[in-house]
C-alpha positions in Angstrom: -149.3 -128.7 -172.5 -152.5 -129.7 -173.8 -156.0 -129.7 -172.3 -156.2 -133.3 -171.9 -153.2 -132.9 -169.5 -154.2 -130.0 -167.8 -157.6 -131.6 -166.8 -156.0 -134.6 -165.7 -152.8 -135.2 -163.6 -151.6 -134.7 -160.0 -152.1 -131.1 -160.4 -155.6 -131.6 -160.5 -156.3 -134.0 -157.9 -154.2 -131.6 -155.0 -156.6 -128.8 -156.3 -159.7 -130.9 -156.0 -158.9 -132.1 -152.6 -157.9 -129.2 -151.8 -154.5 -130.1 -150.5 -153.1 -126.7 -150.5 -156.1 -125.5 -147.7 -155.5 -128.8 -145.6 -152.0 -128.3 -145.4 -152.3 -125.1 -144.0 -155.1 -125.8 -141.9 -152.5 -128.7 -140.6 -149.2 -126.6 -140.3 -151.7 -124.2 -138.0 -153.1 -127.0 -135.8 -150.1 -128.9 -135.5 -147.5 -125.8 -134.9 -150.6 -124.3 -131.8 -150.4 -127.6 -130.5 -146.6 -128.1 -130.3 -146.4 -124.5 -129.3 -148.5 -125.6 -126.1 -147.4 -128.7 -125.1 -143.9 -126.9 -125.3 -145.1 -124.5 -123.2 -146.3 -127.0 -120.8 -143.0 -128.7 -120.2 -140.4 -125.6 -120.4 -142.5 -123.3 -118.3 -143.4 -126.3 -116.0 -147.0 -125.0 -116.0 -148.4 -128.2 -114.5 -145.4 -128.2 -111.8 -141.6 -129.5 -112.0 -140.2 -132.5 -113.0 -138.9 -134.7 -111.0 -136.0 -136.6 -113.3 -132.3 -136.6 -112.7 -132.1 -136.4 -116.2 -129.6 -134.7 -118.2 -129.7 -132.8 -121.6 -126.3 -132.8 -123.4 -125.4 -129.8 -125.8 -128.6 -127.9 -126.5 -130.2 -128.3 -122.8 -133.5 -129.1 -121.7 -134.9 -126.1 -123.7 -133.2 -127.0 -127.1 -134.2 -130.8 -127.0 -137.9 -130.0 -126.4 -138.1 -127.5 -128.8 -136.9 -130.4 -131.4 -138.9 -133.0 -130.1 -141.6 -130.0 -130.5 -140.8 -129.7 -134.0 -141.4 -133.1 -134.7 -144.8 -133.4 -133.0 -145.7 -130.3 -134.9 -144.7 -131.7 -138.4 -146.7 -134.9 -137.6 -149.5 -133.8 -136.2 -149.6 -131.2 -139.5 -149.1 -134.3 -142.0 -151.9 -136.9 -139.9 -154.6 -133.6 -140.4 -153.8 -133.2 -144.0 -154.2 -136.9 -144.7 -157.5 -137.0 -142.7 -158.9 -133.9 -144.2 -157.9 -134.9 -147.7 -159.6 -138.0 -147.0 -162.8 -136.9 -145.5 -162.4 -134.6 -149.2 -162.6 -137.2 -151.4 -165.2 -139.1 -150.1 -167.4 -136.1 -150.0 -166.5 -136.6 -153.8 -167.0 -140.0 -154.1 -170.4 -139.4 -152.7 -171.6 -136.7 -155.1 -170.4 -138.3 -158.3 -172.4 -141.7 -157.4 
């Protein structure tokens, strides 16, 4: 590779926004707040539900630990997108 292509690039617009940071900042966030509301809901911390509902195969348990999963994941990805956007308009700023 050359230094033209080293400077330039995907590469080096991750490491400038420091995508690598946000993403773990994200996965730590989003994984504390699933791990909570999962809590919540299994435990029945803020008192029983009331549904006749039924859970086939994995139970109650299993289907709210996917559903925690999923709010984990996408609460991870909407902090990394706002943090890399706060990022680079902190950049946008200096360089005008």
């Amino acid at each position: 590779m050359s230094d033209d292509q080293s400077t330039s690039g995907p590469e080096n617009m991750l490491e400038v926004l420091d995508v690598k940071r946000n993403a773990i900042v994200g996965l730590l966030i989003g994984g504390g707040i699933a791990a909570l509301a999962y809590i919540v809901r299994v435990f029945e911390l803020l008192g029983p539900v009331t549904t006749g509902r039924e859970y086939p195969i994995l139970g109650e348990e299993g289907w709210f630990l996917m559903l925690a999963v999923v709010f984990a994941v996408s609460t991870a990805l909407l902090v990394v997108l706002v943090l890399s956007a706060v990022r680079m308009v902190q950049l946008v700023k200096q360089t005008s």
